[in-house]
OpenMM code with the backbone's topology and positions (N, CA, C; nanometers):
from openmm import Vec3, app, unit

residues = "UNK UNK UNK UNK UNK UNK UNK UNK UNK UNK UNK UNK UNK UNK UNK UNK UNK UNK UNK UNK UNK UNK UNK UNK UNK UNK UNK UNK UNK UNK UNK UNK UNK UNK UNK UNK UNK UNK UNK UNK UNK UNK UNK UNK UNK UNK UNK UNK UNK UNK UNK UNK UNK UNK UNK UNK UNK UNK UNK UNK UNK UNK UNK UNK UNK UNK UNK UNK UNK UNK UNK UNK UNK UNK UNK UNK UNK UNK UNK UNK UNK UNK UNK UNK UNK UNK UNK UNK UNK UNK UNK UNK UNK UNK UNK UNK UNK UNK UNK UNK UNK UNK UNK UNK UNK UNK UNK UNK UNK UNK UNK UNK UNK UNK UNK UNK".split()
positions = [
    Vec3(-0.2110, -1.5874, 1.4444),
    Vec3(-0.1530, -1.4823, 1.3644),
    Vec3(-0.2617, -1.3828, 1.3240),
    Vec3(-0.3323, -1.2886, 1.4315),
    Vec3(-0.4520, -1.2339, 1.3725),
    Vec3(-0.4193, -1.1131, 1.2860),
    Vec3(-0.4750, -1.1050, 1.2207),
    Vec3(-0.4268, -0.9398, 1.1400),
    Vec3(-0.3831, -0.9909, 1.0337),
    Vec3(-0.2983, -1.0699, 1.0224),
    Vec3(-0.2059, -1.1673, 0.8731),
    Vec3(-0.3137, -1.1730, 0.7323),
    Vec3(-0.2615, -1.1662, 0.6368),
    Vec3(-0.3018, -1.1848, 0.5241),
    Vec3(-0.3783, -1.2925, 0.4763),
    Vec3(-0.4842, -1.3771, 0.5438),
    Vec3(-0.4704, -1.5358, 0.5597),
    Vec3(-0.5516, -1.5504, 0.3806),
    Vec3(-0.5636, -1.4861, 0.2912),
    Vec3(-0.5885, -1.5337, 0.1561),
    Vec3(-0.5044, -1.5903, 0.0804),
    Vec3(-0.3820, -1.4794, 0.0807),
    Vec3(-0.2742, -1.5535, 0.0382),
    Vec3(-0.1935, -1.6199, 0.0446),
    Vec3(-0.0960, -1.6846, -0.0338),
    Vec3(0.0002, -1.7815, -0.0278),
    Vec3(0.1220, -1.7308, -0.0041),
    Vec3(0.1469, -1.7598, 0.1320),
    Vec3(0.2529, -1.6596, 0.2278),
    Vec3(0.2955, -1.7621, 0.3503),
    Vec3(0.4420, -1.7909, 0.3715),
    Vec3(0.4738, -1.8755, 0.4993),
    Vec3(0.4471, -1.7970, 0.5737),
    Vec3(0.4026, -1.8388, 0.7050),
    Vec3(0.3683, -1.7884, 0.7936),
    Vec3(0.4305, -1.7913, 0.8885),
    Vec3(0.4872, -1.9321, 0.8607),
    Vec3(0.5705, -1.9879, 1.0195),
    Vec3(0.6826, -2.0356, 0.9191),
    Vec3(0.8418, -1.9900, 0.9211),
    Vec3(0.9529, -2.0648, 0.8774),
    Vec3(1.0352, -2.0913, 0.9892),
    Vec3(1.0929, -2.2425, 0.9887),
    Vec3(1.1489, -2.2972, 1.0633),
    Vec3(1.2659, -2.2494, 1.1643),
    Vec3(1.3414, -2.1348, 1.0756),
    Vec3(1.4643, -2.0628, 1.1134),
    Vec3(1.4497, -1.9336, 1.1296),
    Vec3(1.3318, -1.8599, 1.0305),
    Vec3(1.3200, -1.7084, 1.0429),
    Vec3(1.2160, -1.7049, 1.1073),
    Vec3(1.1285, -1.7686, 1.1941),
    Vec3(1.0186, -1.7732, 1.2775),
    Vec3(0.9110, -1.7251, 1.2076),
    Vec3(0.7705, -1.6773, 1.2834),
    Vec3(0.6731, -1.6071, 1.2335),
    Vec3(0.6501, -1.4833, 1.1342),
    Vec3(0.5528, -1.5092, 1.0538),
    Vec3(0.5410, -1.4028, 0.9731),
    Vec3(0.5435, -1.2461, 1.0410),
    Vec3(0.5842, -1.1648, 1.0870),
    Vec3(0.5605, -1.0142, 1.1199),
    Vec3(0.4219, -0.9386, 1.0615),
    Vec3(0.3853, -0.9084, 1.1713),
    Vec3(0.2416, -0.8193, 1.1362),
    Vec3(0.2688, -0.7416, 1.0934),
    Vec3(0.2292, -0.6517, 0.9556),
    Vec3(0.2455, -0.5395, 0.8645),
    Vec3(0.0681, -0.5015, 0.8156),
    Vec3(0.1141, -0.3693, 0.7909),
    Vec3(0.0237, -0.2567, 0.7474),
    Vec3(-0.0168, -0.3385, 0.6323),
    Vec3(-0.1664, -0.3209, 0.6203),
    Vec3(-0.1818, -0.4435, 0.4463),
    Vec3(-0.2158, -0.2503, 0.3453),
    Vec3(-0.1344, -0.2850, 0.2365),
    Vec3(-0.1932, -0.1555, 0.1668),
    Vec3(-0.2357, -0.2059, 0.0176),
    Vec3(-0.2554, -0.1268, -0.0613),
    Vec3(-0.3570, -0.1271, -0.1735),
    Vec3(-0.2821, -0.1539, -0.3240),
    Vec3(-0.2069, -0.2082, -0.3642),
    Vec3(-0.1819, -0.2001, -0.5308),
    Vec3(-0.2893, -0.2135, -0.6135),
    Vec3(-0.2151, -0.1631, -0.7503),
    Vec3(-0.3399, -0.2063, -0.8874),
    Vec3(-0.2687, -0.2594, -0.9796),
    Vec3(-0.2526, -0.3896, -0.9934),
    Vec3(-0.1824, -0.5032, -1.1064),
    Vec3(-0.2821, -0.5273, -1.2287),
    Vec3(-0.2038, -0.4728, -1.3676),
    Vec3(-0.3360, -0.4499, -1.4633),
    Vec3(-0.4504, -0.4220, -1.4610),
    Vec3(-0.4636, -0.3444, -1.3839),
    Vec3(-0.6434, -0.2655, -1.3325),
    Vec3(-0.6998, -0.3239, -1.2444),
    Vec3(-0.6652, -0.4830, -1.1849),
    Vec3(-0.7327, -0.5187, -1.0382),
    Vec3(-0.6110, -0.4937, -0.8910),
    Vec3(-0.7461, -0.4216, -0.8435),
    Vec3(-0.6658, -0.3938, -0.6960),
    Vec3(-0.6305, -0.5255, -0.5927),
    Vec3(-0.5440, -0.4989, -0.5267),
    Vec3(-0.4790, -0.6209, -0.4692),
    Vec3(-0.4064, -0.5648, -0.3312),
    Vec3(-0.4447, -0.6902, -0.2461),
    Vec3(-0.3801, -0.6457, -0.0875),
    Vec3(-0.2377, -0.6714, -0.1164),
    Vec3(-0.1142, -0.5696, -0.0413),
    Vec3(-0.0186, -0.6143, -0.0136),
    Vec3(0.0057, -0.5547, 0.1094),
    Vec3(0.1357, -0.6235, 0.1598),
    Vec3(0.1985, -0.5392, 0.2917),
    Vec3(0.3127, -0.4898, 0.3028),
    Vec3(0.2919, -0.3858, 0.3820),
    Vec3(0.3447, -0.2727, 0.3724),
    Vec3(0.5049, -0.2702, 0.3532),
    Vec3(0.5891, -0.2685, 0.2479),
    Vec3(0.7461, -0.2626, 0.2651),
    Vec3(0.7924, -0.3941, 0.1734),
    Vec3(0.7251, -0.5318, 0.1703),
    Vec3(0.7503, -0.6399, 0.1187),
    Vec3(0.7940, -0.5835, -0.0567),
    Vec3(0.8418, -0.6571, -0.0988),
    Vec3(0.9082, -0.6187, -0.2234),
    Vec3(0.7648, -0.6590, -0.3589),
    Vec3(0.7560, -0.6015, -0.4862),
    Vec3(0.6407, -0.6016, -0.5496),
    Vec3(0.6074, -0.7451, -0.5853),
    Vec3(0.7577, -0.8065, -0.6378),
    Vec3(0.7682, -0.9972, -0.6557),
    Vec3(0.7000, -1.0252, -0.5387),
    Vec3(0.7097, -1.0497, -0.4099),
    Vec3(0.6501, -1.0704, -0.3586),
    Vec3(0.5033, -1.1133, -0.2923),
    Vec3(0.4774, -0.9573, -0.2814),
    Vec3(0.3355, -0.8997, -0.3137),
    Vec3(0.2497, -1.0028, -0.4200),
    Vec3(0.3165, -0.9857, -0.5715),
    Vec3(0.2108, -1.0576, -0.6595),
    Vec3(0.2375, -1.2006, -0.6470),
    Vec3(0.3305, -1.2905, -0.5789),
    Vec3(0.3133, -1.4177, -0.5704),
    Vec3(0.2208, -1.4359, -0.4358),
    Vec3(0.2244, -1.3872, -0.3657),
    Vec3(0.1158, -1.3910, -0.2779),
    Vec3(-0.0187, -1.3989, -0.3341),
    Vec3(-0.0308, -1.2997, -0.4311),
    Vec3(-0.1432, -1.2890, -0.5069),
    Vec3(-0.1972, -1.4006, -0.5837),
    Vec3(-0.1311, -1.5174, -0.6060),
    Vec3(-0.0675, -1.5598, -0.7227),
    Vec3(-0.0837, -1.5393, -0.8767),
    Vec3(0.0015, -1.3904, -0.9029),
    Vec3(0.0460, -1.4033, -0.9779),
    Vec3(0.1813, -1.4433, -0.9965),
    Vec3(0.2219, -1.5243, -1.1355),
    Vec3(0.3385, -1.5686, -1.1517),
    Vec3(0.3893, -1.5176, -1.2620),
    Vec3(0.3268, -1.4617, -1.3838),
    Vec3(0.3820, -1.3921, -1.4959),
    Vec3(0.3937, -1.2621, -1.4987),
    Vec3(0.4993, -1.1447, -1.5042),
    Vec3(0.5021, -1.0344, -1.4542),
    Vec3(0.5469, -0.9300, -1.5942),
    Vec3(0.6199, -1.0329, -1.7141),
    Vec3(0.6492, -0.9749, -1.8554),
    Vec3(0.6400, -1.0870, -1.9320),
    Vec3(0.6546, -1.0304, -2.1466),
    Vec3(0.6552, -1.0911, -2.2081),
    Vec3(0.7641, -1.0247, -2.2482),
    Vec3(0.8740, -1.1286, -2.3245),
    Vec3(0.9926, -1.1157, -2.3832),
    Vec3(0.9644, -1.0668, -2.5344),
    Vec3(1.0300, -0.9359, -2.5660),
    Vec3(1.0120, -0.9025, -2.7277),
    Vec3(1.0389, -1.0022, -2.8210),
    Vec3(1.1412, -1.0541, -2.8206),
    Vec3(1.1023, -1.1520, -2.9604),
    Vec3(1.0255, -1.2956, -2.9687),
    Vec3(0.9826, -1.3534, -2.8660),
    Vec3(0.8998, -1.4193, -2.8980),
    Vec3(0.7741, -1.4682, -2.8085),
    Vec3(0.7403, -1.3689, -2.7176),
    Vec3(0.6256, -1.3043, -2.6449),
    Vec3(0.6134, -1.3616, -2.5593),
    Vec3(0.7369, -1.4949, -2.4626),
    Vec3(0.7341, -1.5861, -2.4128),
    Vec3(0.7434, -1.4935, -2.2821),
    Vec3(0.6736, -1.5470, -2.1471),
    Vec3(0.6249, -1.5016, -2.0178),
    Vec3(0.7338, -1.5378, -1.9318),
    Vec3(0.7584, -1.4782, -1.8586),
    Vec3(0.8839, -1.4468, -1.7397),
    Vec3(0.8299, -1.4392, -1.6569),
    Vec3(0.8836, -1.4696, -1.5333),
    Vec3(0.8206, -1.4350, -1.4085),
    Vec3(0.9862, -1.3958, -1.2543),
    Vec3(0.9655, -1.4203, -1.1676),
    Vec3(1.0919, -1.4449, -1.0890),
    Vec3(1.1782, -1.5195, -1.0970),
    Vec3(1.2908, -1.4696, -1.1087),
    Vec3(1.4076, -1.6020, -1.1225),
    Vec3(1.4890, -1.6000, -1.0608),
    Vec3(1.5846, -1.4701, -1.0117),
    Vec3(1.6776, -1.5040, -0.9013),
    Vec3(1.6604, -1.4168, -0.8019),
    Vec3(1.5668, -1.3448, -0.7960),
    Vec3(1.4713, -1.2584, -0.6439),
    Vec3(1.6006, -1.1787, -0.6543),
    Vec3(1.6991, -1.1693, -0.6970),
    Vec3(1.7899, -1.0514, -0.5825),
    Vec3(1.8250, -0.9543, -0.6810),
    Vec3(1.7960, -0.9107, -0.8515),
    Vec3(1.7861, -0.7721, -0.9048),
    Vec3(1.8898, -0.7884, -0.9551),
    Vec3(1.9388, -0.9269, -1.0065),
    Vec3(2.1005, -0.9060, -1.1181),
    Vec3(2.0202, -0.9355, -1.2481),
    Vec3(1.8916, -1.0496, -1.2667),
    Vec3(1.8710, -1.0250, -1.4049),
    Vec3(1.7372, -0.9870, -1.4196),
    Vec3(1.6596, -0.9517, -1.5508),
    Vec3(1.5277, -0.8727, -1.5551),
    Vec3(1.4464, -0.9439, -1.5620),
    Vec3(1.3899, -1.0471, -1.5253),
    Vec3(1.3208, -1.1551, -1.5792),
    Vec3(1.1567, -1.1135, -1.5119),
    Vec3(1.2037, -1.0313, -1.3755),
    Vec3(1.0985, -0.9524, -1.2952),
    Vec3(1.0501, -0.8471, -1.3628),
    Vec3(1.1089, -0.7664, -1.4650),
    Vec3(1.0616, -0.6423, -1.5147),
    Vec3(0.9430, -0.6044, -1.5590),
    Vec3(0.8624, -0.4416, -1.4458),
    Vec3(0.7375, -0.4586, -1.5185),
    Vec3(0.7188, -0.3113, -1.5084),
    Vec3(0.6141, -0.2852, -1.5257),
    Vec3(0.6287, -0.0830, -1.5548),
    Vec3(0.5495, -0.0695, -1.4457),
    Vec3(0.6545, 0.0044, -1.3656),
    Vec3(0.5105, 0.0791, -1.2266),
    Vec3(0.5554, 0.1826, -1.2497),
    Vec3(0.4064, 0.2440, -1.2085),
    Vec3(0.3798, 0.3894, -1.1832),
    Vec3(0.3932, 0.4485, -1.3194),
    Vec3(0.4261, 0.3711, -1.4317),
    Vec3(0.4090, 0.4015, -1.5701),
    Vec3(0.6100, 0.4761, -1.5991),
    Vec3(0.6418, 0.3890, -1.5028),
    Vec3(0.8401, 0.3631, -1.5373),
    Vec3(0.8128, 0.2708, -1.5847),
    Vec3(0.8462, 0.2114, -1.7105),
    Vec3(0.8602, 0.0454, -1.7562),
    Vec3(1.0648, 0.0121, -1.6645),
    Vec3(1.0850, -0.1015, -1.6820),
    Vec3(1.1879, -0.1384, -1.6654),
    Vec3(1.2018, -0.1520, -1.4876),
    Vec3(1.1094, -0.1802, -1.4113),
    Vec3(1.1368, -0.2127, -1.2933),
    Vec3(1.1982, -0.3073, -1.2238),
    Vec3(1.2704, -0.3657, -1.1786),
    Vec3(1.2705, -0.4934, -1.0902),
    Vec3(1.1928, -0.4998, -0.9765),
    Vec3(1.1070, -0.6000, -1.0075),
    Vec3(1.0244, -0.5973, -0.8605),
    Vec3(1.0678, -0.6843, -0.7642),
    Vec3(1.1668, -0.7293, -0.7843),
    Vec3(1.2093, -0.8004, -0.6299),
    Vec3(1.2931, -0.7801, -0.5576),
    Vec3(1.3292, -0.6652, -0.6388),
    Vec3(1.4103, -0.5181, -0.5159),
    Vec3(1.3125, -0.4012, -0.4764),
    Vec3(1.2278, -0.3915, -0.5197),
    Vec3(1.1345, -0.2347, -0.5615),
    Vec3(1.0547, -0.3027, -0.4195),
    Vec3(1.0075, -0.2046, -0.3510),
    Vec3(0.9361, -0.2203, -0.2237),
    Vec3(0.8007, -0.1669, -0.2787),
    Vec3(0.6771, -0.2596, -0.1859),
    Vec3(0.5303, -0.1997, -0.2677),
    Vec3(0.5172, -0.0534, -0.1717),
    Vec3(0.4648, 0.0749, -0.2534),
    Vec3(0.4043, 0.1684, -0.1643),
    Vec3(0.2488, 0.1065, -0.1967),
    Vec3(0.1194, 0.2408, -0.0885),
    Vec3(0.0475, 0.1917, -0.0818),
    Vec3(-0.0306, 0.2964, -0.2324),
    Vec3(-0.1184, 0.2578, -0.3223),
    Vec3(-0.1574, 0.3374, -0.4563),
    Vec3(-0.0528, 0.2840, -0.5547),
    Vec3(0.0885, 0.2306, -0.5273),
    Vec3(0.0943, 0.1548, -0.6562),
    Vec3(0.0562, 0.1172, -0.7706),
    Vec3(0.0889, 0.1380, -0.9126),
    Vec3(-0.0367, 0.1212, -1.0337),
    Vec3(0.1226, 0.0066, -1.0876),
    Vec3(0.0851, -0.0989, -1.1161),
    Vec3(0.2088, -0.2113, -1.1598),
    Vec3(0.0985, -0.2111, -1.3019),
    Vec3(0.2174, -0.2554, -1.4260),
    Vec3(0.1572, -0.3192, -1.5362),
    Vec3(0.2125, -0.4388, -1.5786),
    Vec3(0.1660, -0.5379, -1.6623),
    Vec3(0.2876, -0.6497, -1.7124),
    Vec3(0.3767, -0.5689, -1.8298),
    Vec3(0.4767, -0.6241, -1.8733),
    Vec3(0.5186, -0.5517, -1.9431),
    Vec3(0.5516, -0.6071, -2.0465),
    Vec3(0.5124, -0.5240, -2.1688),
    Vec3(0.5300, -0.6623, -2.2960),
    Vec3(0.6283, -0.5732, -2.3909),
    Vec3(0.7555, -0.6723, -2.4127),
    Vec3(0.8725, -0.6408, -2.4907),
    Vec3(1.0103, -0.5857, -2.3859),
    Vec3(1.0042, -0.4224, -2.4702),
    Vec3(1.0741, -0.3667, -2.3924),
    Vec3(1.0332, -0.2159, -2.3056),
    Vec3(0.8962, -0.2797, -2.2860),
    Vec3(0.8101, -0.1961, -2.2302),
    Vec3(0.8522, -0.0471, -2.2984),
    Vec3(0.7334, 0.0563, -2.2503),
    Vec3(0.6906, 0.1787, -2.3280),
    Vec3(0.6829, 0.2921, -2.2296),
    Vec3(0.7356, 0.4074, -2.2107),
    Vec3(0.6799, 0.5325, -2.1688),
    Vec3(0.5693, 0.6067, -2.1713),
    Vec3(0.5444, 0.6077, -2.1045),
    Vec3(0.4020, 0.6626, -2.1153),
    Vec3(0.3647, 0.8493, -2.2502),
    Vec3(0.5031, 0.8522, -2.2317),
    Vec3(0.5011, 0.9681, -2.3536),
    Vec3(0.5008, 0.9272, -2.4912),
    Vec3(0.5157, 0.7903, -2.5023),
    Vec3(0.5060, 0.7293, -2.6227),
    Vec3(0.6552, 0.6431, -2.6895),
    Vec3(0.7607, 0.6943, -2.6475),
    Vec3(0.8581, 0.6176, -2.6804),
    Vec3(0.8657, 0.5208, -2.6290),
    Vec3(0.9526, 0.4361, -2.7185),
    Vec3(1.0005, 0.2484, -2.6799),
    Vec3(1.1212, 0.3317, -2.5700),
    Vec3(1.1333, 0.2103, -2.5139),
    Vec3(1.2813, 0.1973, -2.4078),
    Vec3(1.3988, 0.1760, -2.4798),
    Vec3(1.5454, 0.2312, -2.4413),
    Vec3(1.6302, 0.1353, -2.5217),
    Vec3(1.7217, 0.0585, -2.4291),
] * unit.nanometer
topology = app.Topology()
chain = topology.addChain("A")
for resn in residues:
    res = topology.addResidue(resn, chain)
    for name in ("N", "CA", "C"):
        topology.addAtom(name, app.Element.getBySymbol(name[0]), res)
């Protein structure tokens, strides 16, 4: 599999969907460290590869979320890219310059207001 991502934690080979597909690796920035992803894969993705697993903290009692049902019915993924808070990243596809943040509460605008 030359070219493949071989740092991260990524099937490579699944039994039914065959080999991983060679993709473009491009550049995110997850809380200020830059990070390989490839090209089109969804941002959940991307950062479990990375392994990251915590992506927000819940407003009332600051408790950490991460992926829960990958397909964008609940927010448990929500994190502020590009300085949008309220993302789902396991619908949201990575571009390459991506700036992702975690997001704590109900995340913030960059103009200064809360979300509602």
């Amino acid at each position: 599999m030359k070219g493949l991502i071989e740092s991260m934690n990524r099937i490579k080979h699944h039994i039914i969907l065959g080999d991983l597909e060679e993709r473009k690796k491009v550049k995110i920035v997850v809380d200020g460290e830059e990070m390989e992803a490839m090209e089109g894969e969804m941002i959940a993705a991307a950062l479990l590869a990375n392994g990251r697993k915590q992506f927000r903290y819940t407003k009332r009692y600051h408790s950490p979320r991460g992926i829960y049902c990958g397909i964008g019915r609940c927010t448990d993924c929500i994190m502020t890219v590009n300085a949008i808070p309220n993302v789902r990243t396991c619908i949201t596809p990575v571009e390459n310059g991506m700036v992702i943040e975690t997001q704590k509460g109900l995340g913030k605008w960059k103009r200064g207001g809360s979300c509602v």
